[in-house]
KOLPA-906531 format. One line per 4 residues: number of its first residue (from 1); their letters; for each residue x, y, z of C-alpha. Coordinates in nm, 4 decimals, decimal comma. Example, Ala and Ser with C-alpha at 12.3 -4.5 7.8 and 13.67 -1.06 7.14 Angstrom:
# residues 2
1	AS	1,2300:-0,4500:0,7800 | 1,3670:-0,1060:0,7140
This chain:
# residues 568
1	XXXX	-3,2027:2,4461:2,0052 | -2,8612:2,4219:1,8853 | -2,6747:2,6763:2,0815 | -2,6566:2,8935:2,3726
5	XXXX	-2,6361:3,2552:2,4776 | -2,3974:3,4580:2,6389 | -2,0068:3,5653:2,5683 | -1,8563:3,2175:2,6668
9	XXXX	-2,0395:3,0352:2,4814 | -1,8649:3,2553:2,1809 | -1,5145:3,1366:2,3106 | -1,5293:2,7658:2,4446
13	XXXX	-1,6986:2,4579:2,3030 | -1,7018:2,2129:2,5627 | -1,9929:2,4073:2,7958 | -2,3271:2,2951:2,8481
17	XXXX	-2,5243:2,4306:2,4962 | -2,8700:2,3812:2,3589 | -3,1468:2,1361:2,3906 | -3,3935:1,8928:2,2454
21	XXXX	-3,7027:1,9377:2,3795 | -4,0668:1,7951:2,3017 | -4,4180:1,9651:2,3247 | -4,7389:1,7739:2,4102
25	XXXX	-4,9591:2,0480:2,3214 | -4,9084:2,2312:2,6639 | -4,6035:2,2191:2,8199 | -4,2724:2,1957:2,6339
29	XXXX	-4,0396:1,8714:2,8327 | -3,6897:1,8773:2,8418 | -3,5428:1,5871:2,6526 | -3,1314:1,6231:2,6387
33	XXXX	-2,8924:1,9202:2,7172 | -2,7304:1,9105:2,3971 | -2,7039:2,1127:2,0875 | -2,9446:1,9302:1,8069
37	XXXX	-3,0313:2,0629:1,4703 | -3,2318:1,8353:1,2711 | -3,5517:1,6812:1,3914 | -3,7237:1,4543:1,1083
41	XXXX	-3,8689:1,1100:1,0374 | -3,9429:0,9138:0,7363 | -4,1686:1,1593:0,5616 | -3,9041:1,4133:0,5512
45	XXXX	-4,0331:1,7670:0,5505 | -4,3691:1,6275:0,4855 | -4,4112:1,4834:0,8324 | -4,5043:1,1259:0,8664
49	XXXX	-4,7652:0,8924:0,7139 | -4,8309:0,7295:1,0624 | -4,7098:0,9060:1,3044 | -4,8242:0,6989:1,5601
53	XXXX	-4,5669:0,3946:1,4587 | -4,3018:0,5715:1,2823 | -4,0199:0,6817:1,4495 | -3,9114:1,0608:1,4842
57	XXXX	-3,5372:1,1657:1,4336 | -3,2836:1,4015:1,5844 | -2,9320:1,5113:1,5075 | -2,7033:1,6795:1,7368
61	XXXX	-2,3624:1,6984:1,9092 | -2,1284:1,8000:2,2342 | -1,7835:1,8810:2,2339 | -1,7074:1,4973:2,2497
65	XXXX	-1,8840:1,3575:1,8966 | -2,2074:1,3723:1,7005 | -2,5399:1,2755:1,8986 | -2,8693:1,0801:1,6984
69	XXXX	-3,1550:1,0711:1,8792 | -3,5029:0,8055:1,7813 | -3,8106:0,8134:1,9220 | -4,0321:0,5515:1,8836
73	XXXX	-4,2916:0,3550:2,1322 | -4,3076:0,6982:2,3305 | -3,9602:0,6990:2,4472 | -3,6102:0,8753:2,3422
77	XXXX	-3,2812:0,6500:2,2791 | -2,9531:0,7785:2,2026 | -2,6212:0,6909:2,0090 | -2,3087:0,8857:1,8761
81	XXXX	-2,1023:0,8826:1,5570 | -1,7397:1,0513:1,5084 | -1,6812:1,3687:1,3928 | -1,4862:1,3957:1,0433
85	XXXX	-1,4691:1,7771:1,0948 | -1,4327:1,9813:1,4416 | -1,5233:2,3223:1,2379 | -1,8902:2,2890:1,3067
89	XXXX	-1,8559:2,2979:1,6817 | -1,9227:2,6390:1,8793 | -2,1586:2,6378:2,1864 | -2,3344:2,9033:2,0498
93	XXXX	-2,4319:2,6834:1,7346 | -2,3312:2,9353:1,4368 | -2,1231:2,6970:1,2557 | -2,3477:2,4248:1,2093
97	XXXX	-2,5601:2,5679:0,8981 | -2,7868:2,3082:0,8682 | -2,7602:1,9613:0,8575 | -3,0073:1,7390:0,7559
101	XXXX	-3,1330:1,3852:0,6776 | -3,3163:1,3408:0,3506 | -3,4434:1,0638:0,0643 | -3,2460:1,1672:-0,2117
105	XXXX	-3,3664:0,8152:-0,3672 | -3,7516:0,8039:-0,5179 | -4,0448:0,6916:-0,3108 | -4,0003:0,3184:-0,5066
109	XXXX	-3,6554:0,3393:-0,3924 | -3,5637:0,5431:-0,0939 | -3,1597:0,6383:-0,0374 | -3,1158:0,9065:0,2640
113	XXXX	-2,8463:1,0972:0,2779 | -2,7529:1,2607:0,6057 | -2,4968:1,5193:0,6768 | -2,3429:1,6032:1,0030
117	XXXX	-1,9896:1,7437:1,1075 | -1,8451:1,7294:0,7776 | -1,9393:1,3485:0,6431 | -2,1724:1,2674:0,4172
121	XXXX	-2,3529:0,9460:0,5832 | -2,5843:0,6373:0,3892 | -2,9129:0,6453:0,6864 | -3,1512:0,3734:0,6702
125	XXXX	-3,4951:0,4868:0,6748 | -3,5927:0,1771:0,8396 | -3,3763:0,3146:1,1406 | -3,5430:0,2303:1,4934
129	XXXX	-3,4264:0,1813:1,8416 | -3,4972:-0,1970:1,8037 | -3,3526:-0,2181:1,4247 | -3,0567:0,0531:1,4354
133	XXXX	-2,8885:-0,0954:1,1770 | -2,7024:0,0890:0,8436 | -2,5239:0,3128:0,9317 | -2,1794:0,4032:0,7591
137	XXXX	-2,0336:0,6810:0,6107 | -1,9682:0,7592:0,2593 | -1,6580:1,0395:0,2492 | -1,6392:1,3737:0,4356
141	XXXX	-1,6693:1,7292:0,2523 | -1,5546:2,0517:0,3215 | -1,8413:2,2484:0,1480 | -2,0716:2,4436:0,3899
145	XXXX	-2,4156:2,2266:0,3177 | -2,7681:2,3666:0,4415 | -2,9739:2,1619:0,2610 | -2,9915:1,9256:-0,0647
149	XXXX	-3,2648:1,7274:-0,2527 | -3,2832:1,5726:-0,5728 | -3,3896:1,7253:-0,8819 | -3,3844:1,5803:-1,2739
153	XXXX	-3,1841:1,2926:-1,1208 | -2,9135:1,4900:-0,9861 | -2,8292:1,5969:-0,6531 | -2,8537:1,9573:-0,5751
157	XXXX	-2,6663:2,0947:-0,2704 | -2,8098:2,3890:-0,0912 | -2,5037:2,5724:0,0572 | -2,2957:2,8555:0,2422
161	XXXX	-2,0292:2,9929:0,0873 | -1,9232:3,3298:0,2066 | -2,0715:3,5794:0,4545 | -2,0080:3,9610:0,4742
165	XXXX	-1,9529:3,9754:0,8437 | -1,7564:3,6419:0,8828 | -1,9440:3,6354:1,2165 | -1,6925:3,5117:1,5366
169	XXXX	-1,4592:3,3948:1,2821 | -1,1991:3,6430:1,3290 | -0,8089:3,5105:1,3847 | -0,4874:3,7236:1,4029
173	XXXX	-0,3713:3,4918:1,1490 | -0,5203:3,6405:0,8552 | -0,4323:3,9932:0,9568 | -0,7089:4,2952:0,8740
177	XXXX	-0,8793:4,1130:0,5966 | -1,1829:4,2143:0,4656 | -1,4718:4,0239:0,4077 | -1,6509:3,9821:0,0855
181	XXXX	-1,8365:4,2872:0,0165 | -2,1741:4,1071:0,0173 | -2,2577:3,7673:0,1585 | -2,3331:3,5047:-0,1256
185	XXXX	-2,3884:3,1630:-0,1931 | -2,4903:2,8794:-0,4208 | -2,6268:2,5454:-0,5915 | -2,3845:2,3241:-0,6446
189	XXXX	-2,4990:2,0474:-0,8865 | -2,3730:1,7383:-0,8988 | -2,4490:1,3967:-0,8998 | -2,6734:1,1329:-0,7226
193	XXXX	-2,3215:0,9518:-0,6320 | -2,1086:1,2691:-0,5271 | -2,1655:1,1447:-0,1448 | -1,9113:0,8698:-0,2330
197	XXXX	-1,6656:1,0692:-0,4095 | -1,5131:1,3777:-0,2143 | -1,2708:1,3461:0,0922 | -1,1729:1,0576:0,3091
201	XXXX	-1,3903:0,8986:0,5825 | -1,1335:0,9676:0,8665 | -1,3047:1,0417:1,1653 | -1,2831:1,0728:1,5187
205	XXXX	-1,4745:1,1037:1,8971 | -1,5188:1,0054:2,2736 | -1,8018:0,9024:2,4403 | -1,6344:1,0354:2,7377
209	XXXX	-1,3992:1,2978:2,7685 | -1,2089:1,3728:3,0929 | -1,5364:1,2802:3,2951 | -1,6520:1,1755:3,6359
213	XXXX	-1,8016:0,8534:3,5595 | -1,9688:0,6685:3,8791 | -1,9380:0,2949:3,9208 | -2,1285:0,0607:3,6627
217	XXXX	-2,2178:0,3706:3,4579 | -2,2698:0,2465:3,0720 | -2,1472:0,4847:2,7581 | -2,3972:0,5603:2,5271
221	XXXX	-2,3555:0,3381:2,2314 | -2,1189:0,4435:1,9434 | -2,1340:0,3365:1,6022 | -1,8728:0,0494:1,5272
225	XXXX	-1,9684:0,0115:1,1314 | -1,7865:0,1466:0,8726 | -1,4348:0,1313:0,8825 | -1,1479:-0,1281:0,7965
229	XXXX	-0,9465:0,0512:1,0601 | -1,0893:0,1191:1,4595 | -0,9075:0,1638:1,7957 | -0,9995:0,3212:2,1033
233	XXXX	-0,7784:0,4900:2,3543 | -0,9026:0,4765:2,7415 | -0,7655:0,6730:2,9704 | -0,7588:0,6426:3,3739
237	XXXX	-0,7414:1,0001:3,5756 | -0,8427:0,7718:3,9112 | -0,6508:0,7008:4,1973 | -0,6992:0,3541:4,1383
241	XXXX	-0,6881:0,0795:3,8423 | -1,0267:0,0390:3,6346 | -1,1942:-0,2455:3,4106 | -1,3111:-0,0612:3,0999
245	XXXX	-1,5396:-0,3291:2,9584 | -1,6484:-0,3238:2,5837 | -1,9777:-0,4686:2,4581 | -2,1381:-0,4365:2,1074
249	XXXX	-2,4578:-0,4613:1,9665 | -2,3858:-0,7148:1,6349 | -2,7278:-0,6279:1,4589 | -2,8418:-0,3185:1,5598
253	XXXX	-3,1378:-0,4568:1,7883 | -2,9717:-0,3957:2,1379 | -2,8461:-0,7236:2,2071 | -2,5223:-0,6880:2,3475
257	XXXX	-2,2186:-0,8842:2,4297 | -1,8852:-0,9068:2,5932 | -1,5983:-0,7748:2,3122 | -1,3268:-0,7088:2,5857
261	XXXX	-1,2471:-0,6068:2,9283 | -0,9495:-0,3592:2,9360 | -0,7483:-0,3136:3,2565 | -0,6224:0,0309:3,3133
265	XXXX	-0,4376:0,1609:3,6103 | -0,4157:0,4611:3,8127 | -0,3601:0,8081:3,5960 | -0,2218:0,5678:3,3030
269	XXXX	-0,3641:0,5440:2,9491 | -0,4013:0,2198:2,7002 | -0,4785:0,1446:2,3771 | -0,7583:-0,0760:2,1737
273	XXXX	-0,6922:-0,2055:1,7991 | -0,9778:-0,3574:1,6649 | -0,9522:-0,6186:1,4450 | -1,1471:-0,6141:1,0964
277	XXXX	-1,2881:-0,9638:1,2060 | -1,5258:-0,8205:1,4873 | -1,7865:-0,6362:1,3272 | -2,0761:-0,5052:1,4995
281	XXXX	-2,2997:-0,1885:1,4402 | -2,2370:-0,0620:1,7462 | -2,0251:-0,0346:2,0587 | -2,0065:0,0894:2,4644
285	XXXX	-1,8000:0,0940:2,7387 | -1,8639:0,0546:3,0944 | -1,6800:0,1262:3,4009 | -1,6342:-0,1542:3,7604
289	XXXX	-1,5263:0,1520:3,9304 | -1,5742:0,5010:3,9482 | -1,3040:0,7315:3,8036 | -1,2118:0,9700:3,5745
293	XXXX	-1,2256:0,8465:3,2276 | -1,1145:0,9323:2,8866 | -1,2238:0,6760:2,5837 | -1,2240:0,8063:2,2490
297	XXXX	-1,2292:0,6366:1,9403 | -1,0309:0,6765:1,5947 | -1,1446:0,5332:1,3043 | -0,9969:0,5098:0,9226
301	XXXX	-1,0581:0,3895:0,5948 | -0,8203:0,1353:0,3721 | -0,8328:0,4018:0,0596 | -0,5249:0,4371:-0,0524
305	XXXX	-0,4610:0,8124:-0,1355 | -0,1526:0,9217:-0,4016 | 0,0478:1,1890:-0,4503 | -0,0640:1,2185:-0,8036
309	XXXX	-0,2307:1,5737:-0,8827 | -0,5665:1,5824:-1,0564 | -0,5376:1,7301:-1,4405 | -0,7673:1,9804:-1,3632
313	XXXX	-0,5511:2,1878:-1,1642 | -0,3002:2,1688:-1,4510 | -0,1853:2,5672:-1,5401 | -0,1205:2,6968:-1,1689
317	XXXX	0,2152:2,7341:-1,1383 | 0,4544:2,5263:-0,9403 | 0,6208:2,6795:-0,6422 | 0,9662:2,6472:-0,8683
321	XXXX	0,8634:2,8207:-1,1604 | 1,0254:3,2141:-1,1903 | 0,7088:3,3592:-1,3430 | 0,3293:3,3317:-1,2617
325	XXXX	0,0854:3,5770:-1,3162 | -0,1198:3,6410:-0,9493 | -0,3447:3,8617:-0,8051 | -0,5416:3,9773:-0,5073
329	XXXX	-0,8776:3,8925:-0,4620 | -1,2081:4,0402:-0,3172 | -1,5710:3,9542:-0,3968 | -1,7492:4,3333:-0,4765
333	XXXX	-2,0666:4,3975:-0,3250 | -2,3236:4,6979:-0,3923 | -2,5718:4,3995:-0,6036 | -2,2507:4,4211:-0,8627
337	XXXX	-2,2249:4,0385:-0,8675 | -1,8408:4,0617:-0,9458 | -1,4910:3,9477:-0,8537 | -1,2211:4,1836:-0,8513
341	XXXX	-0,8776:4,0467:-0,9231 | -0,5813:4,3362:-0,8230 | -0,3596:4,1156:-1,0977 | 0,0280:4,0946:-1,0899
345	XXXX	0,3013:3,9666:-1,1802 | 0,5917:3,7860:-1,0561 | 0,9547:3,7580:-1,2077 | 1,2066:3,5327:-1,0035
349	XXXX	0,9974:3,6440:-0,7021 | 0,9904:4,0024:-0,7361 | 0,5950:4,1173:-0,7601 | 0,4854:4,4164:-0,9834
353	XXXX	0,1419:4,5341:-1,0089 | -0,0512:4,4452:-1,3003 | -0,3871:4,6692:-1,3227 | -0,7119:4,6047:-1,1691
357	XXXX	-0,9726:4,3657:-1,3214 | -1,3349:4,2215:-1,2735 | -1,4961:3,8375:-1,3453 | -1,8756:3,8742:-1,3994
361	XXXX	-2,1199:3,5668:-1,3676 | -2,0197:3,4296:-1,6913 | -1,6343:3,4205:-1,5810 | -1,5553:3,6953:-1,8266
365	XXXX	-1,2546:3,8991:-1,6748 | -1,1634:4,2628:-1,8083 | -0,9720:4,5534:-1,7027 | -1,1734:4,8134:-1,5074
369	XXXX	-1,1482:5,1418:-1,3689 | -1,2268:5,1369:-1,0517 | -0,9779:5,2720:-0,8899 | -1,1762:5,3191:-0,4942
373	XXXX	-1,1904:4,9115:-0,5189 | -0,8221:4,9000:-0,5956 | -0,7351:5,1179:-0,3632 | -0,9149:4,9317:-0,1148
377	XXXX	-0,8249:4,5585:-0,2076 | -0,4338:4,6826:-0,1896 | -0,5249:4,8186:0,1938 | -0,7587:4,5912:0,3268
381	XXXX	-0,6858:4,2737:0,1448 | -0,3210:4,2257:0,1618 | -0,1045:3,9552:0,2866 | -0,0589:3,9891:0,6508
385	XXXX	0,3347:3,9305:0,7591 | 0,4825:3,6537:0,9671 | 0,1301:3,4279:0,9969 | 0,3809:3,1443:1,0940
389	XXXX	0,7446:3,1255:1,1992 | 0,9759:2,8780:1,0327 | 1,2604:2,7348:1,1657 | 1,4392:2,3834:1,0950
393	XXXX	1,2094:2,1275:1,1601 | 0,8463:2,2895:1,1448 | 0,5943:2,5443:1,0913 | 0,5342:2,7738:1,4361
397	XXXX	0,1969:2,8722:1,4912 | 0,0645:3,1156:1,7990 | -0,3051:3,1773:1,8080 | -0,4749:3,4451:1,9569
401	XXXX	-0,5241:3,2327:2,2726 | -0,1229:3,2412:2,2779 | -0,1110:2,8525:2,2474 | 0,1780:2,7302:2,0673
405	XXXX	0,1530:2,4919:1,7455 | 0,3722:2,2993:1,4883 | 0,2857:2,1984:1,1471 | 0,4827:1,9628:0,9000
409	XXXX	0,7172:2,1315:0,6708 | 0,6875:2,1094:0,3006 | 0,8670:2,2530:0,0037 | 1,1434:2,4470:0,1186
413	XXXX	1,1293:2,6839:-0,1717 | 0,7570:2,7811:-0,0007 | 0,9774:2,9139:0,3124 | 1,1053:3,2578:0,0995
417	XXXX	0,7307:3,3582:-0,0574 | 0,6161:3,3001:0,2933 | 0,8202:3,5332:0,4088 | 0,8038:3,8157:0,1567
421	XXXX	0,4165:3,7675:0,2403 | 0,3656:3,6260:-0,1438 | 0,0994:3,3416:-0,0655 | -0,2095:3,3894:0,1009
425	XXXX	-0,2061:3,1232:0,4304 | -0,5093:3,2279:0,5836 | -0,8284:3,2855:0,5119 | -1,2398:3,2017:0,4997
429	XXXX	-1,3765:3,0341:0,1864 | -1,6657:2,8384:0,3552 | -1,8686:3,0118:0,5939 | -1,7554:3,0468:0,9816
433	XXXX	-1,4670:2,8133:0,9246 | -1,0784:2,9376:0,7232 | -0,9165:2,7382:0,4621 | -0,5062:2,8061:0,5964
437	XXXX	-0,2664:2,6772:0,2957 | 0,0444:2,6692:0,4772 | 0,3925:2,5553:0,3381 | 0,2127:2,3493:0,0370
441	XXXX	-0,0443:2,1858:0,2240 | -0,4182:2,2770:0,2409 | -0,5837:2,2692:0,5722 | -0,9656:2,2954:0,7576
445	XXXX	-0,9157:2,5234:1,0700 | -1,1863:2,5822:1,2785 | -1,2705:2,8916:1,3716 | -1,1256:2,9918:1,7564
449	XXXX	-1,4642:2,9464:1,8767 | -1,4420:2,5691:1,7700 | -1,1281:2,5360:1,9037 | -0,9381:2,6423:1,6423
453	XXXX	-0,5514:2,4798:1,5539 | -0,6219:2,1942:1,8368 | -0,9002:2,0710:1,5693 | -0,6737:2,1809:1,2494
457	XXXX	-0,6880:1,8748:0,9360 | -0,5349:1,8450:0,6867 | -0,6851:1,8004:0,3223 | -0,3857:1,7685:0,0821
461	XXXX	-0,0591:1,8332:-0,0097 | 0,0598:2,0055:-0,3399 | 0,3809:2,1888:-0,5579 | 0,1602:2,5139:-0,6277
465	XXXX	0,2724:2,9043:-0,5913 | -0,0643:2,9907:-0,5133 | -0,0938:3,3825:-0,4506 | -0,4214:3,4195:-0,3079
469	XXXX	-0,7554:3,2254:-0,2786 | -1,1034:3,3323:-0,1917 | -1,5469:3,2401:-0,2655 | -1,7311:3,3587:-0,5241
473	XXXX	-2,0353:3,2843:-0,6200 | -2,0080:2,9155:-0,4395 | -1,6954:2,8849:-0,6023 | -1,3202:2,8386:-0,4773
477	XXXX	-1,1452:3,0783:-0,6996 | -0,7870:3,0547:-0,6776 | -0,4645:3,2530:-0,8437 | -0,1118:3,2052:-0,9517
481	XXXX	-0,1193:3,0988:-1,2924 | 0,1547:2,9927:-1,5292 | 0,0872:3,1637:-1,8526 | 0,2478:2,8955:-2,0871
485	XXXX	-0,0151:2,8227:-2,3993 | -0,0634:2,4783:-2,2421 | -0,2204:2,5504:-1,8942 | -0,4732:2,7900:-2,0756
489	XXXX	-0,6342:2,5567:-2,2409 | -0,7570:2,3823:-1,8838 | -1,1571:2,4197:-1,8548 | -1,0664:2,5528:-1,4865
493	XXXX	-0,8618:2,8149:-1,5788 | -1,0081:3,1778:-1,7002 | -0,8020:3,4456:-1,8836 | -0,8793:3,7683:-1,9264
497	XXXX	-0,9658:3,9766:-2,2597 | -0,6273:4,1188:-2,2583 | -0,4524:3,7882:-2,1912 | -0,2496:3,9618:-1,8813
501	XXXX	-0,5134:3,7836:-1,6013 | -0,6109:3,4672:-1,5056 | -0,7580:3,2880:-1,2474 | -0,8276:2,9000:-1,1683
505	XXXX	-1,1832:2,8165:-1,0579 | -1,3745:2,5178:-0,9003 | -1,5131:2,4029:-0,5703 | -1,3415:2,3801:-0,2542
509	XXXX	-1,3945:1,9821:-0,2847 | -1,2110:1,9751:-0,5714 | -0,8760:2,0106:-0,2749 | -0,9345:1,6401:-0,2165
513	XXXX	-0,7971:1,5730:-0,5401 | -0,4718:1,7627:-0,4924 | -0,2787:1,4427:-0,3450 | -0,2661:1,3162:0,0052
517	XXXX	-0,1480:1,5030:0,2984 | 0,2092:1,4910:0,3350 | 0,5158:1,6693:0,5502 | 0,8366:1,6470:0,7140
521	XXXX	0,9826:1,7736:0,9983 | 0,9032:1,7707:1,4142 | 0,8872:1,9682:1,7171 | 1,2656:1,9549:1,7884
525	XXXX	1,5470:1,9813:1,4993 | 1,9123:2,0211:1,6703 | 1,7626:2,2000:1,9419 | 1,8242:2,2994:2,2830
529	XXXX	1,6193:2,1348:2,5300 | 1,6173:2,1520:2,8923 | 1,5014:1,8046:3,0602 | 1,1306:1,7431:3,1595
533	XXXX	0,9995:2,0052:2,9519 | 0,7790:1,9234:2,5920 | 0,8184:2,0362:2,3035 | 0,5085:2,2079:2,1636
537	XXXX	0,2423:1,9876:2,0277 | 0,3656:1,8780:1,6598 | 0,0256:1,7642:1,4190 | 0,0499:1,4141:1,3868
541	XXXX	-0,2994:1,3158:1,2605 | -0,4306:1,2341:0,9182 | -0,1108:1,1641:0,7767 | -0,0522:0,8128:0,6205
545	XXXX	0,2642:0,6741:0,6940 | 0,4454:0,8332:1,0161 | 0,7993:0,7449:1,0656 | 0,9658:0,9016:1,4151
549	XXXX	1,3963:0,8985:1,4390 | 1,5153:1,0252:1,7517 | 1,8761:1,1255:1,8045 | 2,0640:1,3703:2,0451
553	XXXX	2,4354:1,4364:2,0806 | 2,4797:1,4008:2,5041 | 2,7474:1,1410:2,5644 | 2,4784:0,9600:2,8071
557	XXXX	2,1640:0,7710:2,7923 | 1,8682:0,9788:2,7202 | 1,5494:0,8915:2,7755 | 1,2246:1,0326:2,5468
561	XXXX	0,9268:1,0173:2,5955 | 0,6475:1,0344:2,3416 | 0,3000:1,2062:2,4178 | 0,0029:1,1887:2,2275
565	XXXX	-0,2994:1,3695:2,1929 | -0,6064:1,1702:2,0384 | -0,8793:1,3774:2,0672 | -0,7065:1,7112:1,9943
């Protein structure tokens, strides 16, 4: 069972949800209170050869980080991986959609590919309590993946693109907007590789998380294998100072050792680096005391990412050009199987309306006459005003819980089309979950119900007036186009039959190859502050290289004081 019932599990993520249970042919047992999805083995959706010896396994997760499960020699044992993405949380289990663990190799050769919380992991189907070894993950995606096999020596995904309702995912940040007028989805082949090649394999998650932990209790083990780059944070909420001791498992076959003992005092917080030298599959932390503890780890890759943009989003206009050709988008249901485009154009940022146009299955666009969809794409789809506030430093954001939020700023030429409501900043492209371009960089925010901006990440960073941006047929359809002769001639790019439309087409993967997250900016900017109050939380994950300057312009000492938030 992967979720629960009832309206608050529709608002908060951290309450007790779902189950994995087992049946013995009369009564059904109780295994974990968690929310678990997949529940497999070695023969895959076959069921195993020998089901007496092979082991049986389970994917899940809590609010703290991704749960697998093994059972072999007639017992359960359990360990947790990070999260790349937070958008698949939700007690009531909606956003999950399905993940699974399958041989995408060939029964000479078997390669399993599982996918869970955004990542695309390499599992070893020789994976056991006693030989948990193998582990590691291969790069995160931001696709919406049910299910995937592999066919003619490719890799097919299964997956969910957009849905009619848009279920809980409602947010006052993309205004009234209508959903796609039928729910619709799609293959998406690629190749046997692809698991290698999409986002980064930046991830995050706690084995406890603001917990009553009683004295000598041991942390479930949590995978240490993977990444050039690991640290923990611990934190003590206990009235008195606590040993947090680390052990790890080196080979996977529950032999543990001694790593470190970490001393943390009363209501303080410290910090673990890892070094690259001390490798192990797996690690845990126990307690000499008990308290309330907080250790979560945070874990990154050595790939270096660039500000270079792809070629194939070559013909979108940049965010300096005085002409692009733009348009409103909305996915038309009644079986029609088309995209209507409400085109327009922009001349030194003044917007007039262009006609209204559809792209059919084989991305042929034309000018049609229906004026009722018009009508309704230039009510129900239009830019909402003031999704963010902008002042000096940063990007404002209040959600509908009223919690306050600061993004990076980017461009500032992005600041006036903002404004005049000419860029779409909000809205759902993969199922249950919005895609919020904000300022020139491309995010993942969670829908409310998965806790929303607290979980926001950020893909990449780009120079692009993009007008709006919406799914059809699988696809990540995007406009804003620069007309020029050159741009045209990109494979991504469609134009219409009277050369007045166009649109730019691929998958939402294809963000990753934008350029690398990048901003400017911070909470205060010349400001007024009073002392002992924050400032509102400013993002500070995911980005590269992060340089702080403080300054202030009292003729005395001032003291700051720098918070952070690891696990969001």
């Amino acid at each position: 069972n992967n979720g629960e019932q009832g309206e608050k599990a529709r608002t908060d993520p951290r309450i007790e949800a779902g189950s994995l249970s087992e049946w013995d042919g009369k009564n059904w047992k109780m295994i974990r209170r968690n929310q678990f999805t997949e529940v497999t083995g070695p023969g895959g959706i076959y069921g195993n050869d020998n089901p007496t010896t092979q082991p049986i396994w389970t994917t899940g997760w809590d609010f703290k980080s991704v749960l697998l499960g093994v059972r072999d020699n007639g017992s359960w044992t359990f360990y947790r991986l990070p999260k790349a993405s937070n958008s698949y949380d939700g007690a009531h289990g909606w956003n999950t959609e399905w993940p699974r663990i399958r041989n995408i190799g060939t029964n000479n050769n078997p390669d399993y590919l599982m996918t869970m919380h955004g990542m695309f992991w390499k599992f070893p189907n020789t994976f056991t309590s006693m030989n948990a070894a193998g582990i590691r993950p291969r790069s995160s995606y931001l696709k919406v993946i049910g299910d995937f096999t592999r066919w003619n020596n490719k890799l097919v995904f299964g997956c969910d693109d957009a849905a009619k309702s848009e279920f809980l995912n409602k947010r006052q940040a993309k205004g009234g907007i209508a959903g796609p007028g039928q729910s619709q989805s799609n293959l998406w082949f690629t190749s046997l590789d692809q698991p290698d090649q999409t986002g980064t394999t930046d991830a995050s998650g706690s084995v406890w998380l603001r917990e009553s932990i009683p004295s000598g209790s041991i942390s479930d083990p949590f995978l240490f294998a993977g990444w050039r780059n690991r640290m923990a944070w611990v934190k003590n909420d206990g009235n008195q100072d606590i040993n947090y001791t680390f052990e790890i498992d080196e080979k996977g076959n529950n032999q543990w050792r001694k790593l470190q003992t970490l001393k943390v005092s009363a209501n303080n917080t410290s910090w673990i680096t890892f070094s690259s030298t001390e490798l192990a599959e797996w690690i845990r932390v126990k307690v000499d005391s008990s308290t309330k503890a907080t250790v979560s780890f945070v874990y990154s890759s050595n790939i270096q990412r660039t500000t270079i943009v792809n070629p194939m989003f070559k013909g979108i206009a940049s965010v300096a050009s005085n002409e692009y050709q733009g348009g409103l988008l909305y996915s038309v249901g009644n079986n029609r199987g088309v995209l209507g485009i409400l085109a327009n154009k922009s001349n030194k940022n003044k917007v007039s309306e262009l006609g209204y146009y559809e792209m059919d299955e084989q991305m042929n666009i034309v000018p049609s006459s229906h004026d009722s969809i018009a009508n309704m794409i230039r009510e129900k789809m239009a830019i909402p005003k003031q999704v963010v506030t902008t002042d000096s430093g940063s990007y404002l954001i209040v959600d509908d819980s009223k919690r306050r939020w600061r993004l990076p700023l980017g461009n500032e030429q992005y600041q006036p089309l903002m404004d005049k409501q000419q860029l779409r900043i909000c809205r759902e492209v993969a199922t249950e979950r919005d895609l919020f371009n904000c300022g020139g960089t491309f995010y993942e925010l969670p829908a409310e119900n998965a806790d929303g901006y607290a979980k926001i990440r950020p893909i990449s960073s780009h120079n692009f007036k993009i007008n709006d941006y919406g799914s059809f047929r699988g696809m990540l359809v995007m406009t804003g186009i620069d007309m020029n002769k050159t741009g045209l001639k990109n494979p991504h790019i469609f134009q219409s039959s009277d050369k007045k439309c166009a649109v730019w087409a691929g998958v939402i993967d294809d963000l990753w190859k934008l350029g690398k997250p990048v901003g400017r900016g911070g909470p205060w900017m010349n400001s007024t502050v009073l002392a002992n109050i924050p400032s509102d939380p400013f993002l500070f994950g995911y980005f590269d290289n992060r340089l702080l300057s403080l300054s202030h312009q009292e003729k005395k000492v001032v003291k700051f004081t720098i918070q952070f938030d690891p696990t969001g």
